[in-house]
N, C-alpha and C positions, 0 to 999 in steps of 0.2 A: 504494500500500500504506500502510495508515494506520494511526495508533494513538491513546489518546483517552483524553485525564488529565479528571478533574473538578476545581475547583476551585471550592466554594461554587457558584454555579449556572451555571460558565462552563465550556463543553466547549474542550477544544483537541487537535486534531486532530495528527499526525505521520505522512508516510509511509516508509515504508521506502528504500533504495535506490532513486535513479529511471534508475541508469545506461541509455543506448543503447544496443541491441545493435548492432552494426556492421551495415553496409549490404553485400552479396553482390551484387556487376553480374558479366554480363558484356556484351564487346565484339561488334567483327564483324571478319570478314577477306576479301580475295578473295587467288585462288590461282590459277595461269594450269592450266589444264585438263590439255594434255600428251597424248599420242597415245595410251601404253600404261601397261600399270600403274595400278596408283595412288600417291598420297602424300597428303600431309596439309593438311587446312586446321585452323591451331591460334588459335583462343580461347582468348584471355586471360581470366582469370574474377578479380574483385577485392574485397577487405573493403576497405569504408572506413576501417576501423580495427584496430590489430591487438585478437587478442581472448586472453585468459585461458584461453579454454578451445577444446575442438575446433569444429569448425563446418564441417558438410555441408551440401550443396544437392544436389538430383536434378537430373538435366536429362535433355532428350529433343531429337534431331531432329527436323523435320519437312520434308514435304517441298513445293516451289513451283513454279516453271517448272523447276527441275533436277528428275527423279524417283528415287525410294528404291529402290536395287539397283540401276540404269540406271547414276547420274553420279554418286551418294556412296552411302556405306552408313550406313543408318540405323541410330542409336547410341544406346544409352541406360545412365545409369549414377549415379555419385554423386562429388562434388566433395571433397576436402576439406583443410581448411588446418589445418596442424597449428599448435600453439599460437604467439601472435606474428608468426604469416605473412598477409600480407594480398594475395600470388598464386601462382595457379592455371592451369593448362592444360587445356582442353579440346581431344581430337583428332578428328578427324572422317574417317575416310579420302573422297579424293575420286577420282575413275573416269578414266582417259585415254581417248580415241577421237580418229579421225581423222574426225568426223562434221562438216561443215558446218553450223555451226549459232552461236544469238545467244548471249550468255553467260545462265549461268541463277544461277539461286539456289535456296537454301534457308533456313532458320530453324532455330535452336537454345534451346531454354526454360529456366530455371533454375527450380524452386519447388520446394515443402515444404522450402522450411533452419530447419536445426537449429541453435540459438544467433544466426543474423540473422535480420534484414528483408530481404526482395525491394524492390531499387533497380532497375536495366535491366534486365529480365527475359528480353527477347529480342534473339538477337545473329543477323546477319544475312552467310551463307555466298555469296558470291559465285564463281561460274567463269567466267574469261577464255576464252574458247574462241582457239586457236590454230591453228585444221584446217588454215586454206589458205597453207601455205608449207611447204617443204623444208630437209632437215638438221635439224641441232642447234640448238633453239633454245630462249633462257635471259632469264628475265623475272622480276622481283618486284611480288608484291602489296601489297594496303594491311593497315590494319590499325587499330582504333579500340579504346579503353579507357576504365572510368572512372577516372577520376585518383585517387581515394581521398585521404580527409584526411590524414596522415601516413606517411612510412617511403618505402621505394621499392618496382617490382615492376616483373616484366619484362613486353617485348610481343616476337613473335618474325614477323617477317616471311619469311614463305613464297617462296625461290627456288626458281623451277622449272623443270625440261629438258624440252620436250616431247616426249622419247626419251630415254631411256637413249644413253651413248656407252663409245666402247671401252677410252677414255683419260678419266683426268679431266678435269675442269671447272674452268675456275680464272676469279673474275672479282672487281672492286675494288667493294669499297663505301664510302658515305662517307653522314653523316648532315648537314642543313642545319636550322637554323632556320627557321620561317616565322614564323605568330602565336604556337607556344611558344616561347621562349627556351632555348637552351644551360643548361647547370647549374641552371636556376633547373627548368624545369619536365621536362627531360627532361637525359641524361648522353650528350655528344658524342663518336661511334663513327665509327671508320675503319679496314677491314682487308682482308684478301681472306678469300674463302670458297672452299674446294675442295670442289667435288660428287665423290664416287668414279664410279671407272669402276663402271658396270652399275646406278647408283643415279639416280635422278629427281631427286631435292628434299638442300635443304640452308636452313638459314635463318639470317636478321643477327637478333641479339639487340639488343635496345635499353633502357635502363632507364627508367623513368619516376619521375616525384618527387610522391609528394602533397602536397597545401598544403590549407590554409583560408582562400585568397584568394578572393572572391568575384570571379569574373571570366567572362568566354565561352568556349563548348570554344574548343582550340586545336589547330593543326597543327605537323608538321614534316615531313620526306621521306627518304625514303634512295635512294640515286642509284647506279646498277650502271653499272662501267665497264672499259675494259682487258679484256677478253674474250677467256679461251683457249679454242679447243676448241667451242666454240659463237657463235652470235649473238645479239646483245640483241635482244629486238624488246616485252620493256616495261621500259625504264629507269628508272621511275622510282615511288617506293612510297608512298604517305601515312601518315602515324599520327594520326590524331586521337585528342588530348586528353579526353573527355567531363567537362563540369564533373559535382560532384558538392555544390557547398558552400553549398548550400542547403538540404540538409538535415540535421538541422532547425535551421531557426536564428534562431525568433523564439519568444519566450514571451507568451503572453496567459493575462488574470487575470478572472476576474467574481466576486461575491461578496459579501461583506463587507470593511471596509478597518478593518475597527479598529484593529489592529495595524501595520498597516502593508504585510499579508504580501502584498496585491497588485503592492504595487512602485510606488506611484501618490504622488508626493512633495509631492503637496497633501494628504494628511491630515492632517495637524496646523493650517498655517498659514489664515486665513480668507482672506488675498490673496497674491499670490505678486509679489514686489518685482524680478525681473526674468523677462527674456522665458522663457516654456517652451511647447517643442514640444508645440504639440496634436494624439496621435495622431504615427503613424509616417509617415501620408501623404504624399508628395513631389509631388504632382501638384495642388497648391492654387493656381490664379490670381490670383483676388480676392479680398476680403473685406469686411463690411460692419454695422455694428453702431450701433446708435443713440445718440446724447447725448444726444437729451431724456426720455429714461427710462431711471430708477434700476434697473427690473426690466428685466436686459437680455435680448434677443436676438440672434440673429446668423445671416447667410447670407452663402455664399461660393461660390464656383465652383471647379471645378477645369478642368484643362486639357485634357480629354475634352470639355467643355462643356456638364457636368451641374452642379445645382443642391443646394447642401446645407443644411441648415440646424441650427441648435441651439439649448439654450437657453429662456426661458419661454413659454408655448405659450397664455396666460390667455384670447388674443383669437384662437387659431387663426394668429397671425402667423407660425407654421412653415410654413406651408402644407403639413402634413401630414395635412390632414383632422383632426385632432383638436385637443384642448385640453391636451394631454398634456405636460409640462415634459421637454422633451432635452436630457439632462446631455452627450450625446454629438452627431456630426454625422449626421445621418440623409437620407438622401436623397429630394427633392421629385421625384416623379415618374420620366417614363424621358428628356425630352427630352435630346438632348446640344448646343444650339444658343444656350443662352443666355449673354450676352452683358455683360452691365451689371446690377448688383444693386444697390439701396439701402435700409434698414430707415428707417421711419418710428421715431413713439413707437411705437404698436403694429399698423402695417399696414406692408405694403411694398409695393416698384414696381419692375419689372424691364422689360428688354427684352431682344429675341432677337435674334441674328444679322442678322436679317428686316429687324430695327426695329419689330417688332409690340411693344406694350407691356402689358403683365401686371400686375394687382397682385393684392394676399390681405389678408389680416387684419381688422380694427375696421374699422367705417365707420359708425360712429355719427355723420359729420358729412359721411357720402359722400365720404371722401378717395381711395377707391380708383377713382372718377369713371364707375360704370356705371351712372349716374343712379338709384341706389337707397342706402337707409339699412343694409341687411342685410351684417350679414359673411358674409365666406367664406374657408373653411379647403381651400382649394385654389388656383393661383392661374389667374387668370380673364383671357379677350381683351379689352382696351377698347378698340373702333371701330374702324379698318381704316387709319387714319392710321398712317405710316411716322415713326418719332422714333428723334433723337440723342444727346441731353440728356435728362437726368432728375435729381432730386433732390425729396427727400421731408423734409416739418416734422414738427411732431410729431401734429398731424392733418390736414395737409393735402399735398398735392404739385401740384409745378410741372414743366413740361417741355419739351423746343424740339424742336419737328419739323424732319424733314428738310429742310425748304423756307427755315428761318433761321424760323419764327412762333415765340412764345412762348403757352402755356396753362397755366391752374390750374385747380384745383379743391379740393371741401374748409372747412373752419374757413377763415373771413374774420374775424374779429371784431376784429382790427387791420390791415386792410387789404392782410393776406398775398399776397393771391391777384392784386393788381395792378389789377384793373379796376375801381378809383376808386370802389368798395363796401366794403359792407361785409357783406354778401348773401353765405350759406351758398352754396356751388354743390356738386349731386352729379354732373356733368359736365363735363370741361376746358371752359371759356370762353377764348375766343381774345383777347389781354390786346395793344390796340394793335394797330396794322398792319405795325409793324416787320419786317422779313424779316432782318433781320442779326443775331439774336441768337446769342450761339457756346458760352456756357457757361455754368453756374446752379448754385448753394449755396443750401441751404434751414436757418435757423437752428427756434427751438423754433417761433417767430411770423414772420419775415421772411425775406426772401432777395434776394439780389446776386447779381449777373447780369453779365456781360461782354457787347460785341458787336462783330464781326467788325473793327471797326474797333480793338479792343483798349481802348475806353473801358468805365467801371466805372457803374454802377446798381442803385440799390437801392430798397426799398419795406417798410412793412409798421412792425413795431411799432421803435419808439429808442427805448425809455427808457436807454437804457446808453451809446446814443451810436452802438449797431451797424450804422448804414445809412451812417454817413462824412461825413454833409454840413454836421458841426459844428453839430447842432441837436441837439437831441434829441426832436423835433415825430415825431406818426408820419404817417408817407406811404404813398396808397392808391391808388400808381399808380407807375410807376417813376421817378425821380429820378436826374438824372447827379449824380455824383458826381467832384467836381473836375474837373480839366484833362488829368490824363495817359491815353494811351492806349497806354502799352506793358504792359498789365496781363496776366498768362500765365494762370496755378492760381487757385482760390479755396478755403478750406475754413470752414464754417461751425459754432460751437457753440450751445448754446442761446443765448446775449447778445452772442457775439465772433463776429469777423472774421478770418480772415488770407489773407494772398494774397500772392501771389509774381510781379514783374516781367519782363520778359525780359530785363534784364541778367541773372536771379537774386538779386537781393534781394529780402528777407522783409520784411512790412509788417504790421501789425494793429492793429486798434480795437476799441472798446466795452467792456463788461465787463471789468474788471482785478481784482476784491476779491483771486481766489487767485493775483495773477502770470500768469492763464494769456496776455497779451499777450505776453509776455515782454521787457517794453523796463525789465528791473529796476528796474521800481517797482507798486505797486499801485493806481495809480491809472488812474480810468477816461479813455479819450481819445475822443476825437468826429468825428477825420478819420485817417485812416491814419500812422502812424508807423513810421519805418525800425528795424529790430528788427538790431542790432549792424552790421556791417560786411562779413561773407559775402556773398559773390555767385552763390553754387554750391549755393541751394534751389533744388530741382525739384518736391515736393512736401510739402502742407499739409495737417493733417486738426484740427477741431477737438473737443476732448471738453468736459462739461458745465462743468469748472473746471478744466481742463489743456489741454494745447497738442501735437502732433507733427509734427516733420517731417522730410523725408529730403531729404539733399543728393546733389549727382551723384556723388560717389564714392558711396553707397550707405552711405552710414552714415546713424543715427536720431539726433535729439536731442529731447528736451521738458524740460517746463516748468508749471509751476501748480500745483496743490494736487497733494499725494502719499500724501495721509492712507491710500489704499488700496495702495502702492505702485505707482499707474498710471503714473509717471513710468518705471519700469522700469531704476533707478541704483543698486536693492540697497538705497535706504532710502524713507521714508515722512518724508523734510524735503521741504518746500517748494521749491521755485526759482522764482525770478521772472525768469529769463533762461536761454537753451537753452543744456541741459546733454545731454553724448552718451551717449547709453542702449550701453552695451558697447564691443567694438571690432569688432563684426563691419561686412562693409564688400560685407553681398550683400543689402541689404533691397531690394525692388521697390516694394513697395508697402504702409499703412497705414490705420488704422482705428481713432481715437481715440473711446473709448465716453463713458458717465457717469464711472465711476470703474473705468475697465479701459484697453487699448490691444489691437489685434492687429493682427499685422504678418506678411506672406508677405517669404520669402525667393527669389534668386532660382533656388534649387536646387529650388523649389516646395514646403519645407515652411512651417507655420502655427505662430506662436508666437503666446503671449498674456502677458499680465501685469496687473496690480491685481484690483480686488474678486473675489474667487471664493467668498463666504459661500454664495451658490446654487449651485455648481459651473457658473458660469456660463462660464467660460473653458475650459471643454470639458477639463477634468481635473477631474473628480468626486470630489466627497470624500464617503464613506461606501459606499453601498450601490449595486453596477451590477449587471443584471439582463444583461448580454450581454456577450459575449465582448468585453476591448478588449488591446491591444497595448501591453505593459510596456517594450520595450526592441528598439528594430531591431539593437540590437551582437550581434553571433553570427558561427558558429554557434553553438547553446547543445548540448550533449552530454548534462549530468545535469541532474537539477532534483527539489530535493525542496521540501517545503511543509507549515508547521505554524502556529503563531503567528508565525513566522517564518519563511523563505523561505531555501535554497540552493539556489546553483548551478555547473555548472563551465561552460564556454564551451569552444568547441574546441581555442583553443590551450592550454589547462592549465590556465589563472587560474581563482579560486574567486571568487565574488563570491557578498553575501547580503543582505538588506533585512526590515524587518520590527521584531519585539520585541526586546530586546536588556536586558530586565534583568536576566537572571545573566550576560550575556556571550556568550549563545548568536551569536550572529555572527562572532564571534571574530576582531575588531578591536580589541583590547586597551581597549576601553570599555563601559559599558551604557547608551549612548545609542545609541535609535530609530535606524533607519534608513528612510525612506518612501520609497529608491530604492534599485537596485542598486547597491550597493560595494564595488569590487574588494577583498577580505581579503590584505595579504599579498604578495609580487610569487613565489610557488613558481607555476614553470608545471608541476607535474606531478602536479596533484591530475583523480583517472579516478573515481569515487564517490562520494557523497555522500548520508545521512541527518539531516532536521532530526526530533529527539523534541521534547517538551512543550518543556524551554527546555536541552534540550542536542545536539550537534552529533558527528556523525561521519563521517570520510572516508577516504578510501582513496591514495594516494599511488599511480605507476605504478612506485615501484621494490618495492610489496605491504607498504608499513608501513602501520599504522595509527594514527588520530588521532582525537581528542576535545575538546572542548571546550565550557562551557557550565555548568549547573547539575550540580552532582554529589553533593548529598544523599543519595541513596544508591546510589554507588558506580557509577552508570551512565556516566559516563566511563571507567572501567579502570583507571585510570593507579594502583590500589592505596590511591587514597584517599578524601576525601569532602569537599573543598577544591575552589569552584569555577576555573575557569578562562577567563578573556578572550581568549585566543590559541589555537590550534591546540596541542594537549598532544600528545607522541606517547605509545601505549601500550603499555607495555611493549617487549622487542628483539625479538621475535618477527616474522619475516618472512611471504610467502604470502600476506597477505587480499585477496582480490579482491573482498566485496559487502560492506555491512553492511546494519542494518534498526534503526530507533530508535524503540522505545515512548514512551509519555509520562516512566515514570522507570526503562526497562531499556533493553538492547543485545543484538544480535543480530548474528553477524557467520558467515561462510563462507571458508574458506583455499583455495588452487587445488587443498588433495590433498582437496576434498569436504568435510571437516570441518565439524560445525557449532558455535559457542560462544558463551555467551551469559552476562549479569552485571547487575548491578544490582538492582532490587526485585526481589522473590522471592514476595513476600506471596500471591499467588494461583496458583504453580508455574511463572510466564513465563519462568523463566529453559530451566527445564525439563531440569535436573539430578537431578530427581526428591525434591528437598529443596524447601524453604521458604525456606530460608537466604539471606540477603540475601549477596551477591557483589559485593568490588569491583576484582577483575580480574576476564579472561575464562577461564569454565570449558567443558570443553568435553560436547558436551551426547550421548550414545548413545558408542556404541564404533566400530567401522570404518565404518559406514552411510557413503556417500555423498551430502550433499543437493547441489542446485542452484540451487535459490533460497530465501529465507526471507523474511516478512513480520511486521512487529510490530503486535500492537494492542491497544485498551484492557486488558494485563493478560493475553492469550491471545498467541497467535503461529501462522504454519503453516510449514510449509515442503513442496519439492516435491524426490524422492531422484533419482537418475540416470535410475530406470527408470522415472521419471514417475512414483512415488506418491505419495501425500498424508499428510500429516501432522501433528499437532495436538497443541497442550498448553497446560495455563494456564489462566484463567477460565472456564466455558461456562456461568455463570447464564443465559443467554438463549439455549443450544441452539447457538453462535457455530462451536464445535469441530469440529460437521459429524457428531455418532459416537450419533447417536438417541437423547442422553442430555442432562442438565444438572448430567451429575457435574463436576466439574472432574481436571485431569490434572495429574501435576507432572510428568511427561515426555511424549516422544513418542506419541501412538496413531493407526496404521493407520486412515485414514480411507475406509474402502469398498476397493473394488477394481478401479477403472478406472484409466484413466492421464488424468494431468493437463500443460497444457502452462503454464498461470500462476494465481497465488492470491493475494489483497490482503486481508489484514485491516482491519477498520474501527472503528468505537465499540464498536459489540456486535452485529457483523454480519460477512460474510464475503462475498467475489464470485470466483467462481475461471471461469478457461477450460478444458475439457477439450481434448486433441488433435485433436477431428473440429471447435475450431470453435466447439462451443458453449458457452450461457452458463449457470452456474448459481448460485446464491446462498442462504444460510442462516443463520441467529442469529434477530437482532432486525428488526422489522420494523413497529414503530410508526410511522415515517415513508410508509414505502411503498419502505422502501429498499431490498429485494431485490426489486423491478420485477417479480412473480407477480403484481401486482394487484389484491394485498390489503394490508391490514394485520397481516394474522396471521404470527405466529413461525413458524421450521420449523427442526426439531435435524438435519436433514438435509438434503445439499446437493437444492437445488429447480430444476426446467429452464426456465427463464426465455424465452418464446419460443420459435419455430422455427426463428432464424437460426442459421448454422454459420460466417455469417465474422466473427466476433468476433476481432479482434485483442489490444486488453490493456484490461484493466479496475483499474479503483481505488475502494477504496469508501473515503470519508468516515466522519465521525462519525453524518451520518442522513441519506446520501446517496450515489448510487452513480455513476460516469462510465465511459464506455469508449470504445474506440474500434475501426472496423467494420477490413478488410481492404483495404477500400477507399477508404478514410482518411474516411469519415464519424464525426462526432461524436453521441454518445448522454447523457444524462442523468434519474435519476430520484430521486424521494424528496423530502426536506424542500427548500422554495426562500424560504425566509422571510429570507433575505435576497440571491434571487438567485444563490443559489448553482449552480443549474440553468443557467442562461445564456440561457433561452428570450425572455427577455426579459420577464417574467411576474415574479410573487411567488405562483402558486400551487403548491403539491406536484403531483408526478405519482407515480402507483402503477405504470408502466412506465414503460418505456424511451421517450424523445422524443428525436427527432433534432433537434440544436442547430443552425441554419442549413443553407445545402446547400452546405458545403465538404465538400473531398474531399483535402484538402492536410495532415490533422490527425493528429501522428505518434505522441503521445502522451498520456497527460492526467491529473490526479495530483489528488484529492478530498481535505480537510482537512475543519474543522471551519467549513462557512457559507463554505467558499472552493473556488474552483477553479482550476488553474494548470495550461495546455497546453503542448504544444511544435506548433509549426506548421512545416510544410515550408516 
């Protein structure tokens, strides 16, 4: 729901309240059959959360291998949780016989709820059959739940007699731990139950505890014992836990990042001076990126043993078929087997599981060795030889087969390639007849080479001194290199050397101008030198004029120039001796570039750090065209989005990112924020609206809060003094939604009420005056609404009985009422019933109850998805679909999302604000990817902001 300030030629979007409805599950239970009569199988039914207001669900039986009227009777009815209650029981009567037979089942549906979402929709009736035994016999069921995010709610397990007796029933219960825990996730019970004489069933009540801990369903048990008057013959009862805490609980952004509002904390800087998380991904192996070019790229693997890539794409060295620059990681192909990845300057070289070897990119000197000059933006088989080794220059590549041979191919013009030329090759030539060769570094022009005997070799260009043989002569063939032979790692930059011993000592030569040797001097050396007194490197990576490495505890250190912050120490000084990059102590492995570094952890996420002026480091600065993931901390509950960005998280906290010059963030400053920042330590903020540059929320004891710009009056608080902090407004208790225009308020109390304040100018407040307002007044007389949305200067809201309504600007028809009169209060919009409605710039997108989509105002974009460009002062039927779930219109664009958790977008994309990945407009609806995980989605001005399951 959005709203839409002008400001000289700058639109800024606001949507209204983005609160969650709570999620409705329900469980399953089984129930032992029993001879006669019947009794009960009772479903548990659950809100994830409590809610404000009532909240039904239908639900129906069905029937399976049990049949309907035979072994249960089929039930149909309606659910409902009265206010703050987050359980429910569903009963089902089930049938006794003395029939022979397997146990069966049935099914039970929950849908159409009113005030939730449908979470576990179908719960699953099970009958123990007990025919073939005699007497009195006394057994309990299981029984499964979804856990819901906070509060408690009960589960009730079904004891059952498989006859009635003359006398009572008397037997012991007691409850155990398994994978849930006592007090934590459930409330530990032990008592007897008495069944009445003449009665079947009796049940153990159990409590359950919700949390927002992301974790596995869980178990526990209840155990029958001491048995009067009958016999046990099933002791023992399950309750599973069902997790629920993943929904939703990830926020993605696409858009525009001017402001900051994507959450993306490289806007501002052009490098980022220590390590950050590229993407939420945890599944990263490798990774791989070039020193001899400034214009970088990068591939990496993950541990699926897919291939990905990102980054500058000039020579097709993405291997994504095209030429196309990937700010983000995109995926090469479907293969899952590869293995070893390495980036040339601008071609690369891989191998597969196989030991098949692959390359892609430039081959203007034939580096990729399929005995041709021609690139290719895909990558390609070369020959049928089996290889272990690989490493790539900056046009050429070296490699060691299986067998211990060594081969190049590629730019020779300083002897690179080994075999005593200096003769281009576009085909590995086989370099000596060596078979022990064991590992290989390829600098911009030369490379070193270890062999099995752990002696050191090198060849190719030394002006720097970088081949170690204390000449600086170049050599066109390989060359030993000193005496020692406990030589382990190597890593190569464009001029230097380093390499690591088996005791664990760190060694390097050549090039020193930026310290990147790190033996604390700048000066160049010509044979290997012991770099401090550590014994515990294990690994070396070199970049163009910096240095990395990680030792066996798993910490990182460098060294060399820092002009970009690639060093990753938080500044851009220099070091000429290894300095430790943080204190994290899980790094696996490195990837020192030109003027950048990346680095896997061993949890499997991808960090980056230095030069990001091209969004090279895979956190893009400016404009992303698809959807990318702001923040894995969640669950996330609310989320609104203007020029700035709020949020609430599930356990309470408010957190917000974005613009920040009146304060609207309200962390007592008006500095930026380009990431999410917890506001505050209050955990009991349940609402949340960002307007143009002021803020409002909702607290769960029902105060209300503001803070932000308040020029005119649209904070409440009585005045027109901004505010940096959270302000409360006025003593007035009740509100449960708000909705924030660019310079008015919008707000709902739990007894229906609607009130509203601030500018007045076009009738938004909709008290039927003009009158600028700086508390809340309130807007009609007894009416009842349910929801309300603010936008450029109009507003709608929707009353109890589902109707619609409107007031405020309608120069563009927005209103919905066949006109372009404007309103200063409420007017009757048609006569159907509606189930949601989002205001936008000068547009409107609402859902009716059957489903559908319709939309009206403005329509220059293409932003009411009819097709066209033309306006309509009436709501228009958008398509044939009927499972529209909630929609959000922008300032010149519209988002929604299906029933089925697909994503939709249309209208202006001029800066990606669609997510299609594209920069063209669409005049309908376009589905955004083929997720189905997508719970919510919230349209501003050139930005888009989801909540993802």
């Amino acid at each position: 729901m959005a709203g839409l300030l002008t400001v000289g030629a700058t639109l800024i979007a606001s949507p209204a309240s983005a609160t969650a409805l709570p999620v409705v599950s329900i469980g399953s239970v089984s129930v032992l059959e029993g001879n006669v009569g019947t009794h009960i199988a009772r479903f548990a039914v659950t809100l994830s959360q409590p809610s404000a207001t009532t909240v039904t669900a239908h639900y129906a039986t069905a029937a399976g291998t049990a049949t309907g009227g035979t072994d249960f009777v089929a039930t149909t009815g309606t659910v409902t949780f009265a206010i703050g209650a987050t359980g429910a029981f569903v009963d089902v009567q089930v049938k006794g016989d003395t029939t022979v037979e397997s146990n069966e089942t049935f099914t039970i549906q929950i849908f159409s709820p009113a005030g939730a979402t449908i979470g576990s929709a179908i719960g699953t009736g099970t009958i123990i059959n007990d025919d073939p035994s005699s007497g009195v016999l006394v057994g309990i069921g299981s029984v499964s739940t979804v856990e819901g995010n906070s509060g408690t709610h009960q589960v009730s397990f079904p004891v059952t007699l498989s006859q009635a007796s003359a006398s009572n029933v008397t037997v012991h219960y007691a409850t155990a731990p398994g994978t849930a825990t006592a007090a934590t996730d459930f409330t530990s019970t032990s008592g007897n139950l008495t069944i009445p004489a003449a009665s079947v069933q009796g049940f153990v009540p159990v409590t359950v505890v919700g949390d927002l801990t992301l974790e596995p369903n869980e178990a526990f048990t209840v155990t029958l014992s001491a048995p009067v008057g009958a016999t046990i013959t099933a002791a023992t009862g399950t309750g599973t836990i069902t997790t629920d805490d993943t929904l939703p609980s990830r926020i993605f952004s696409w858009g525009t990042n001017a402001t900051g509002a994507l959450g993306d904390p490289a806007v501002t800087p052009d490098w980022l001076t220590t390590p950050r998380a590229v993407g939420a991904v945890t599944t990263w192996k490798s990774v791989s990126t070039s020193p001899h070019s400034f214009v970088s790229h990068f591939e990496a693997i993950r541990t699926d043993g897919s291939l990905w890539a990102w980054g500058d794409n000039s020579f097709a060295q993405l291997g994504d078929n095209t030429t196309v620059n990937r700010p983000l990681p995109v995926r090469i192909g479907t293969a899952t087997n590869w293995k070893t990845v390495v980036a040339g300057g601008q071609h690369n070289v891989a191998l597969q599981t196989d030991g098949s070897l692959w390359t892609w990119g430039d081959n203007t000197v034939g580096q990729l060795g399929d005995g041709t000059t021609s690139r290719h933006g895909t990558p390609r088989h070369i020959g049928t030889a089996t290889w272990k080794a690989i490493a790539a220059g900056f046009d050429f590549t070296v490699g060691i087969q299986t067998n211990g041979s060594l081969w190049a191919w590629g730019d020779n013009t300083s002897g690179q390639l080994g075999d005593a030329t200096v003769a281009e090759r576009h085909s590995p030539v086989h370099i000596g007849t060596v078979t022990t060769w064991a590992s290989v570094a390829a600098g911009f022009d030369f490379v070193v080479s270890t062999r099995t005997d752990g002696s050191l070799w090198a060849w190719g260009n030394n002006s720097f001194g970088q081949l170690g043989d204390n000449t600086i002569e170049e050599h066109h063939a390989p060359v030993h290199v000193g005496t020692v032979t406990t030589w382990a790692t190597l890593g190569a930059g464009p001029g230097h050397v380093l390499a690591t011993r088996t005791d664990g000592s760190l060694w390097a030569w050549g090039d020193n101008r930026f310290g990147q040797l790190g033996d604390g001097t700048t000066l160049e050396q010509h044979v290997p030198v012991h770099i401090g007194t550590a014994t515990t490197w294990a690994a070396v990576s070199g970049g163009a004029t910096h240095s990395t490495a990680k030792r066996t505890d798993g910490t990182v250190w460098a060294w060399g120039n820092n002009d970009s912050g690639q060093l990753g120490d938080g500044t851009t000084t220099a070091r000429t001796s290894p300095t430790q990059v943080g204190v994290a102590t899980n790094w696996s492995q490195l990837a020192a570039g030109a003027l950048l570094t990346l680095g896997v952890r061993s949890d499997g996420t991808l960090s980056a750090w230095g030069d990001n002026t091209g969004a090279q480091l895979g956190v893009p600065i400016g404009i992303r065209a698809t959807p990318v993931q702001v923040s894995a901390a969640g669950p996330w509950k609310a989320l609104s989005v203007a020029a700035h960005s709020v949020a609430v998280r599930g356990d309470g906290t408010l957190w917000a990112w974005g613009g920040n010059d009146s304060g609207e963030l309200g962390d007592g400053t008006t500095a930026a924020h380009a990431a999410p920042e917890q506001i505050g330590t209050v955990t009991t903020w349940t609402a949340v609206a960002a307007g143009g540059f002021h803020t409002l929320a909702v607290r769960s004891d029902s105060t209300l809060w503001g803070w932000g710009y308040n020029g005119y009056g649209q904070i409440g608080d009585g005045t027109i003094s901004n505010h940096s902090m959270p302000t409360r407004v006025g003593t007035a208790v009740g509100w449960k939604a708000v909705a924030a225009g660019p310079l008015f308020s919008l707000a709902l109390k739990t007894d229906g009420s609607l009130w509203g304040w601030g500018d007045n100018s076009s009738g938004q407040v909709g008290d039927g005056t003009i009158t600028e307002r700086h508390a809340p007044v309130r807007i009609g007389g007894l009416a009842t609404f349910k929801a309300v949305s603010a936008g450029n200067g109009f507003a709608l809201a929707i009353k109890s009985d589902n109707s619609l309504w409107a007031w405020g600007d309608n120069s563009s028809g927005q209103l919905g009422d066949g006109t372009t009169t404007p309103h200063r209060a409420p007017v009757h919009i048609g006569t159907v019933t509606w189930k949601t409605v989002c205001a936008g710039g000068t547009h409107t997108a609402a859902i009716k109850i059957d489903g559908s989509l319709w939309a009206w105002g403005g329509n220059g974009a293409g932003q009411l998805g009819d097709g066209t460009t033309s306006q309509h002062s009436t709501p228009t039927h958008i398509g044939t679909l009927t499972t529209w779930s909630q929609v959000s219109a922008g300032a010149l664009h519209t988002a929604a999302t299906g029933t089925d958790g697909s994503l939709w977008a249309w209208g202006d994309n001029s800066t990606g604000e669609l997510g299609d990945g594209t920069l063209v407009a669409k005049h309908a609806p376009v589905r955004i990817g083929t997720g189905t995980d997508w719970n919510s989605v919230f349209a501003a001005d050139h930005v888009t902001l989801a909540l993802r399951n």
